[in-house]
N, C-alpha and C positions, 0 to 999 in steps of 0.2 A: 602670749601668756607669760608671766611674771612670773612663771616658780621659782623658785629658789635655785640658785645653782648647786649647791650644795645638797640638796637633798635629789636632785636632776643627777649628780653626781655616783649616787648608790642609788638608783633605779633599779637596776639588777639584782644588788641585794635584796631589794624591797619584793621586790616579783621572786626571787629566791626564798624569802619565809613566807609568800604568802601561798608559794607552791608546795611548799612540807606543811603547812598549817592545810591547806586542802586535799593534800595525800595522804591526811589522820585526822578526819571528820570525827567529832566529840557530840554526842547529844545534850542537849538542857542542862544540869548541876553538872556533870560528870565530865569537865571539859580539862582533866588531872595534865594530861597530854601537852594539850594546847598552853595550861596555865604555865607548865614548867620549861616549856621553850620559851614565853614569854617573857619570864622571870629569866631567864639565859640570858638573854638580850638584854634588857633592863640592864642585870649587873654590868654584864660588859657594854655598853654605855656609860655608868658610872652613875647613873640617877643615885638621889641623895638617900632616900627610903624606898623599903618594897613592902607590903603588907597583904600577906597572902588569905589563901581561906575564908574572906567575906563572901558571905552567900556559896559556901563552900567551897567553891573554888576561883572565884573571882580576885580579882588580885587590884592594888591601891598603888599607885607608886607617885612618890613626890618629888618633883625637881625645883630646889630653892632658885629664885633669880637673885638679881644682886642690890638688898635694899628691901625695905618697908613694901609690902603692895597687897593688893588681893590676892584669892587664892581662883583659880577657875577650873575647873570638872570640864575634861575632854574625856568623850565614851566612848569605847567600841564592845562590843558583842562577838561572843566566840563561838558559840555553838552551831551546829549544822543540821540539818533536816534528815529521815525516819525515809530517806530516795534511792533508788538506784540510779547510782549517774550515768550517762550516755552520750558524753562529749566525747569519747575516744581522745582527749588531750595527753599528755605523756606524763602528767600529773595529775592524773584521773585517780578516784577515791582508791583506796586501798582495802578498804573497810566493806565489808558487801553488804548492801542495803543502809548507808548511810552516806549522806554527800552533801558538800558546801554548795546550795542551791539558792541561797539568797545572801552571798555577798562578803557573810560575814567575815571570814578569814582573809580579805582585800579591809575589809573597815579595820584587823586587827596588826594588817602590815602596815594601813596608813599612818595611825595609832602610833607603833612604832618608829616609822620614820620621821615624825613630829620627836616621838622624843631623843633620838639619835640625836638630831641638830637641837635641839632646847638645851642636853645637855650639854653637848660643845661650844655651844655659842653663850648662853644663860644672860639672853641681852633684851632682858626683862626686870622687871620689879616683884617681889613677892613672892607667891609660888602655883605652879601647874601641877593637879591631881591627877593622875594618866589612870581611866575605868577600862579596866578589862572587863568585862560584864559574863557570865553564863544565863543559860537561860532564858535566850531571847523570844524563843518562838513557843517555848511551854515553861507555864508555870509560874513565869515572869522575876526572873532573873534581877531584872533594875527595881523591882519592889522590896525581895529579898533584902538586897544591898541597903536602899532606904531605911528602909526596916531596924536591921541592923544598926546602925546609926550611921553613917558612911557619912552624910552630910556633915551631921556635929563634929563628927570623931576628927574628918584634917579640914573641919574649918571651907566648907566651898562655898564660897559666893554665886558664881554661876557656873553655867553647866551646856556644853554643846554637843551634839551627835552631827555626823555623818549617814547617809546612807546610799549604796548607789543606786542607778536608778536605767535599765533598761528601755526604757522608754527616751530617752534626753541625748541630743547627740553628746559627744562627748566632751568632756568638759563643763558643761553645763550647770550652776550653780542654781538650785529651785528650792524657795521655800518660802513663807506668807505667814503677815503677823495672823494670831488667833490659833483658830483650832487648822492643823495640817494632816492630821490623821484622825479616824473615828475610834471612839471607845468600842469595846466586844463585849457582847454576853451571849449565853447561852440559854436555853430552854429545851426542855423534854415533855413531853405532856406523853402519861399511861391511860389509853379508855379501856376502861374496864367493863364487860360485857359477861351475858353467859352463851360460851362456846354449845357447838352439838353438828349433828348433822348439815350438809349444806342442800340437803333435799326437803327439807323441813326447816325451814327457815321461820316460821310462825312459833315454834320452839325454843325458839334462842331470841338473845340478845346482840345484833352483830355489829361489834366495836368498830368492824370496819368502815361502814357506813355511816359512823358519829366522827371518826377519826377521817374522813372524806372530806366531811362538812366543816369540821372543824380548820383544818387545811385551808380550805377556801376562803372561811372566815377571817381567817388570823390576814387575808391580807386588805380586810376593812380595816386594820390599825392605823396603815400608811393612807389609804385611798381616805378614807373618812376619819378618823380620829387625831390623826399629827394634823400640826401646821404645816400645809404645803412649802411655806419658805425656811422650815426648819427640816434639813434631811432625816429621814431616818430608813432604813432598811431592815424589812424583816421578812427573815428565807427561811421556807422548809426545806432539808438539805438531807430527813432521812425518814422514811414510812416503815414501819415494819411489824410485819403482824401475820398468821397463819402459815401453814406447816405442807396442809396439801389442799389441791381442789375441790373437795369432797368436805372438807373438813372446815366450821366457823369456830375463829379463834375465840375464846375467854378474853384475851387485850389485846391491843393496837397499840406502838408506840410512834410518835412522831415525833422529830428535835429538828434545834434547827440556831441561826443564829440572828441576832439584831444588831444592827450598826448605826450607832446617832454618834450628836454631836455635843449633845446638850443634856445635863442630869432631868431634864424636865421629860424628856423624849424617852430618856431612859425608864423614870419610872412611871411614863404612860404603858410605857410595853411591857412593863414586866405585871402593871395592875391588870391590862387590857386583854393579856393571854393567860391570866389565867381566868379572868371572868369570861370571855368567850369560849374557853375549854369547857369549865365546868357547866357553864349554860347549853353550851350543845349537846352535851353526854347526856344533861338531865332532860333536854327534850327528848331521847330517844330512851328513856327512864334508864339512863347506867350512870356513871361517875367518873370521872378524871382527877389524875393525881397531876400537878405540874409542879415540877423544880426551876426555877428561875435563878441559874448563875452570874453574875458580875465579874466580869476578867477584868483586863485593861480598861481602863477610863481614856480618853478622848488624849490627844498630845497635841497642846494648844501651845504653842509658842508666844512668848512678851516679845511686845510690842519697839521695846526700846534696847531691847536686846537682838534683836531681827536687822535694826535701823543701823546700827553699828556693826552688827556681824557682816552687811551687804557691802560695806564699805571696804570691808576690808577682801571680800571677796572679788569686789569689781577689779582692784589692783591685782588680784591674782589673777584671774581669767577673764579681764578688761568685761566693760559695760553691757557688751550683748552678749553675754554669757552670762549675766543674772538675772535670775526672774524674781522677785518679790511678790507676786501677786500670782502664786501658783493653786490653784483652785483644790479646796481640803479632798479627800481621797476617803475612800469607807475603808482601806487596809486600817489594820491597826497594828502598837508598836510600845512595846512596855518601859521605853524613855517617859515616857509621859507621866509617871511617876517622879523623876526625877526632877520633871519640870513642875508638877506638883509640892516640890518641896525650893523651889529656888528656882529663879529666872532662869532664861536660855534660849535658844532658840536649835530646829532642827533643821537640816539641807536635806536634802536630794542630790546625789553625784551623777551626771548621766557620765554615760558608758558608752554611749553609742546604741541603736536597736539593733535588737536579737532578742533571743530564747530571752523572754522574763522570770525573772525569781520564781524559786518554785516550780521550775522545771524541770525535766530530768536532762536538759541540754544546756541549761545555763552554766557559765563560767563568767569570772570578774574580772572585766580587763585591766591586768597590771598597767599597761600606757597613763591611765589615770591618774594612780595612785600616789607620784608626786604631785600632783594637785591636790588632793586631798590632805597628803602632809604638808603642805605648803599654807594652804588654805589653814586649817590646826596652828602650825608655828607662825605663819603673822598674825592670825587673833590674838595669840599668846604677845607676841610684843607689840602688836598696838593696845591692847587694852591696860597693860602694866608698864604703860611705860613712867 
């Protein structure tokens, strides 16, 4: 592997912030902690601009290279998951009921250590925008940021993320032009019935038994209504209705989530649950109310930006350690905004297998994580040079 030696060189340092960065787990906006250790480091590196409080606490920083060039968007994600952790590591959460369970605070020392050597070395053209991101796993963090104007405000042409990736030995460089992650939405459907006795059931109207059907139904969307070679997924993930056994409830609620790939897929699902709700409630003469949410959209990576990022990644962890043709995934990932506003493309970092994201066992192998900064700072000076 090609890493850098310089950045091979403060390895320890790197596994050193990403261990106080996982010892003070921050949730979604509220990442104040994380942002100002961030900001620590930045200045003592010497980066040229810091620009705090986008998306509340997300933070912008710029390192000039030397000379005329583009500007490119490297992201990490600060926040941590709503878990109790269970690694017994010696840098185990500190925080009770909150813990770094998918990565992030390894995506934020990578982050870092690209820009340690960017700004030492600054043997590039133009300039690197360094995204500390909050908000990654609620709410959507990278929207925010867009939103804001983050893009126009320092001028970014392109924009790449990291992620690692439990699944992938380590090392492992994974990602595929088009879509790599699925869009998310949500849905709740309320049946509304009239509750009473559950000994007298010819008296009532029982939601539960429309909220049954309707269940069932909802997954003719994928078996008969999608295009087989177009993915889509759609889960019921929550039933809930009555109080005691005795007792037929007034309403039933069901939610649940869908995951495509494609706006066509998305808004088959969102037309096709609520026509099958409302159609099965009224065959049992009651009615349904359904909310149809849209979260993240799809993170589709460019094509010619994927073609050039691989190249540069094959040089860092040599030819069988890239996969380009990694098959898209129904997780989702609120980059995908970002890439919605400008080219990019996103990775996968394996780690080795273990405990995957979102575990209460997972932990992010430092050993990686000059790869990951490596992989960041020679994009940065192949693409500017």
């Amino acid at each position: 592997m090609a890493v850098i030696n310089r950045i091979a060189g403060f390895a320890e340092e790197m596994a050193g912030w990403r261990r106080h960065i996982h010892m003070h787990p921050e949730l979604a906006l509220d990442c104040h902690e994380t942002a100002a250790f961030v900001v620590k480091r930045l200045r003592e590196f010497g980066v040229d601009e810091i620009h705090e409080g986008i998306a509340k606490t997300g933070v912008v920083a710029i390192i000039n290279g030397q000379g005329a060039g583009p500007c490119t968007g490297l992201r990490a994600d600060m926040d941590a998951l709503p878990m109790q952790e269970e690694t017994g590591a010696e840098w185990a959460s500190k925080v009770d009921g909150k813990m770094h369970a998918c990565g992030h605070d390894g995506h934020t020392a990578m982050l870092l250590g690209a820009a340690k050597y960017l700004s030492e070395t600054r043997n590039f053209k133009g300039r690197v925008a360094l995204i500390f991101q909050p908000a990654e796993e609620a709410i959507g963090g990278g929207r925010i940021m867009v939103e804001e104007g983050m893009m126009e405000r320092f001028g970014i042409d392109e924009v790449y993320a990291i992620h690692t990736d439990s699944f992938a030995q380590a090392g492992e460089l994974r990602t595929c032009a088009g879509p790599i992650m699925a869009a998310v939405d949500e849905w709740e459907i309320t049946v509304k019935g009239v509750g009473g006795h559950a000994a007298y059931p010819h008296a009532c109207k029982d939601p539960m038994i429309a909220a049954m059907q309707t269940g069932l139904a909802l997954q003719t969307i994928v078996a008969r209504n999608a295009n087989p070679i177009d993915p889509i997924v759609v889960s019921v993930t929550q039933f809930h209705g009555g109080t005691a056994s005795n007792i037929i409830a007034d309403e039933v609620k069901l939610s649940g989530t869908v995951r495509t790939f494609s706006e066509t897929n998305r808004d088959l699902a969102e037309r096709r649950i609520g026509e099958i709700a409302r159609a099965q409630a009224e065959s049992f003469e009651m009615s349904a109310d359904v909310v149809y949410e849209r979260s993240y959209p799809a993170t589709v990576n460019h094509a010619a930006q994927v073609d050039k990022s691989a190249k540069v990644a094959r040089e860092v962890v040599g030819d069988d350690l890239v996969i380009t043709d990694l098959p898209p995934e129904m997780g989702a990932e609120d980059f995908s905004y970002m890439l919605n506003e400008r080219p990019g493309a996103f990775y996968f970092l394996g780690q080795g297998l273990g405990p995957s994201v979102h575990h209460p066992e997972f932990d992010f192998n430092d050993e990686v994580a000059p790869i990951g900064a490596s992989f960041f700072a020679r994009l940065i000076e192949t693409l500017h040079r």
